[in-house]
C-alpha positions as MATLAB code, in Angstrom:
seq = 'XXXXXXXXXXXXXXXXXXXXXXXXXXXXXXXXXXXXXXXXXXXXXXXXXXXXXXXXXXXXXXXXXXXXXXXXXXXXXXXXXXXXXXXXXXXXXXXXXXXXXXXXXXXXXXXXXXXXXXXXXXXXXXXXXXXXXXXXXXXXXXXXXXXXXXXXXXXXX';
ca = [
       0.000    0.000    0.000;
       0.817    3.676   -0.676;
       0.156    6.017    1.238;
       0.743   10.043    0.382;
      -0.079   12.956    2.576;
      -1.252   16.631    1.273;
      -1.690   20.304    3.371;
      -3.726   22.280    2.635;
      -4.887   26.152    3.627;
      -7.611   28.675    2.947;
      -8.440   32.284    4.563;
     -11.300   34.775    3.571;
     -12.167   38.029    5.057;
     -15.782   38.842    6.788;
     -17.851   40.888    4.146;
     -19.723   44.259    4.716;
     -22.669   42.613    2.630;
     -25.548   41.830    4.864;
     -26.734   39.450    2.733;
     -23.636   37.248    2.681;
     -24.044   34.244    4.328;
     -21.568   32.496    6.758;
     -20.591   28.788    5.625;
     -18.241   26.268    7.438;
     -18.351   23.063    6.808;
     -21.420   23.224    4.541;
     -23.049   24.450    7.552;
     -24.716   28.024    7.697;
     -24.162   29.600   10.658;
     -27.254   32.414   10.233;
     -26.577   35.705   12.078;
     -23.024   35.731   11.198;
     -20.871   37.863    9.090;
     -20.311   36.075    5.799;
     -16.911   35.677    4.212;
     -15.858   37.349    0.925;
     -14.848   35.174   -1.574;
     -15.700   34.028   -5.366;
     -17.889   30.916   -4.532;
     -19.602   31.038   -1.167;
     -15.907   31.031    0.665;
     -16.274   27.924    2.822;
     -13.426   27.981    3.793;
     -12.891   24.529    5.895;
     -14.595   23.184    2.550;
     -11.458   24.681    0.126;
      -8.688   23.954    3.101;
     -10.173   20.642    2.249;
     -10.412   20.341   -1.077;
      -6.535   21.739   -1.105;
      -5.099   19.100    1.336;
      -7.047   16.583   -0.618;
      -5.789   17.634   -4.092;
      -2.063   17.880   -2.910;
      -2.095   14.041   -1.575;
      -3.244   12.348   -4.974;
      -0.607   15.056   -6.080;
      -3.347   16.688   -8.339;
      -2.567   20.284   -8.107;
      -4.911   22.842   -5.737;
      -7.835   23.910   -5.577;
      -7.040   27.485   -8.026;
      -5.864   25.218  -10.840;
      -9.272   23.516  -10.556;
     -11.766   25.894  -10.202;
     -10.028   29.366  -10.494;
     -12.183   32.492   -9.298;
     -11.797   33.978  -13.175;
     -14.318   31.693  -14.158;
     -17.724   32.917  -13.633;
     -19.066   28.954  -13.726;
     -17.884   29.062  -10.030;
     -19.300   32.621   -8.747;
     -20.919   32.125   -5.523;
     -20.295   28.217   -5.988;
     -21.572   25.822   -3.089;
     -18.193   24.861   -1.534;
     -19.320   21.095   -1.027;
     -20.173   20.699   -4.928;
     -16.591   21.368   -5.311;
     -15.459   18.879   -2.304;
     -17.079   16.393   -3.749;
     -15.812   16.918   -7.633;
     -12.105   16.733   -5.845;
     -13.121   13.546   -3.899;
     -14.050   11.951   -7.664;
     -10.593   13.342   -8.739;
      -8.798   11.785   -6.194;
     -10.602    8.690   -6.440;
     -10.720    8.758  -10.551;
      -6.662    9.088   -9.844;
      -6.483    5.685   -7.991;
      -6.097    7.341   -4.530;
      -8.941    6.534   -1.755;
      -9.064    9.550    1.242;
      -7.687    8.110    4.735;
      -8.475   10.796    6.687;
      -8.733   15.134    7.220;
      -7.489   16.945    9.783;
      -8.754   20.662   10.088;
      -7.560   23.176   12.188;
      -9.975   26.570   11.785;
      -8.478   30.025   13.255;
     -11.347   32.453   14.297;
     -12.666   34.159   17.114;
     -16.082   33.522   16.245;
     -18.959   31.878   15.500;
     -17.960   29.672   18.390;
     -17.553   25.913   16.263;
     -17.939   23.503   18.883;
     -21.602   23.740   19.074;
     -21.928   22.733   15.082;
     -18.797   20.551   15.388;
     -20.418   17.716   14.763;
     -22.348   18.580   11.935;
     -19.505   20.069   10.141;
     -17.826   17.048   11.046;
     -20.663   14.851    9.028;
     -21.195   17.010    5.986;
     -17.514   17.366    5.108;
     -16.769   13.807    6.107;
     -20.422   12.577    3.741;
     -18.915   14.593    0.699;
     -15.475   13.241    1.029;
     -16.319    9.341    2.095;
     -13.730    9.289    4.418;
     -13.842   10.701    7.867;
     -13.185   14.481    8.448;
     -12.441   15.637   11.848;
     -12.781   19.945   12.636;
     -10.609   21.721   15.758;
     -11.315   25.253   16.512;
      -8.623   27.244   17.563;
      -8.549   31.128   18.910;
      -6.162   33.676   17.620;
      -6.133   35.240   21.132;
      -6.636   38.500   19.875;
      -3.138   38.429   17.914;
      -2.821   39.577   13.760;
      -5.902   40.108   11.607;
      -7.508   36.453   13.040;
      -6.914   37.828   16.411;
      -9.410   41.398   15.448;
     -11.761   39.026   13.927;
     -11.337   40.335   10.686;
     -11.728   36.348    9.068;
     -11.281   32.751    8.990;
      -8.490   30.759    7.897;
      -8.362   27.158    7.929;
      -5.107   24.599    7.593;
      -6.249   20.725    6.673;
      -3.888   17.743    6.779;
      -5.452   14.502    4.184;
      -4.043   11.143    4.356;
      -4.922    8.961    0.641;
      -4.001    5.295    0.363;
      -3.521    3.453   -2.677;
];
């Protein structure tokens, strides 16, 4: 057996639109600030989707759906998960395992842990765990002013 491991990281500012919705994890998290971003900037979803893509050695996530293209303007973050996951798979690689590690100082995660944890890990057939970490104030993180997210995958052939 082979076995191949890929990082990945995403990070998107909180918009000024009111009508941008917040998405983690395929999960909206209403009352929230959304994220700016080309698709709707799920960003756990593209950390992801990068880790994923770097294992089976298949580029990132830019190369794949590049916010140029209008086909991906305000694109659902888990539609694209899941075309990677058929990538990898289509390459010969099955996902182990991913390993995300979100930086924000809110929405608090642990209440919708778990179903972050299920969506991402349904879309991806392998499981998916989510840790949320604080920024303790330091850097833009720190002052709240976004999200970033660093993912470790595991693929086995």
């Amino acid at each position: 057996m082979t076995v191949r491991v890929g990082q990945g990281f995403d990070v998107h500012a909180f918009s000024d639109d009111p009508d941008r919705r917040l998405v983690l994890g395929g999960v909206v998290f209403d009352g929230e600030r959304g994220l700016v971003g080309h698709s709707d900037a799920d960003v756990l979803a593209h950390a992801c989707a990068d880790a994923l893509l770097g294992a089976a050695g298949l580029g990132d996530i830019g190369s794949h759906f590049p916010d140029t293209d209008p086909r991906w303007a305000g694109a659902d973050s888990l539609g694209l998960l899941a075309e990677v996951a058929r990538l990898v798979r289509g390459a010969g690689w099955q996902p182990g395992n991913v390993d995300l590690a979100v930086v924000c100082e809110r929405p608090k995660l642990a209440p919708r842990r778990d179903e972050m944890e299920q969506r991402l890990t349904d879309v991806v057939g392998a499981p998916v765990t989510v840790k949320g970490n604080r920024a303790e104030g330091l850097g833009a993180l720190g002052r709240a002013e976004g999200i970033a997210c660093w993912a470790v995958a595991v693929v086995e052939r």
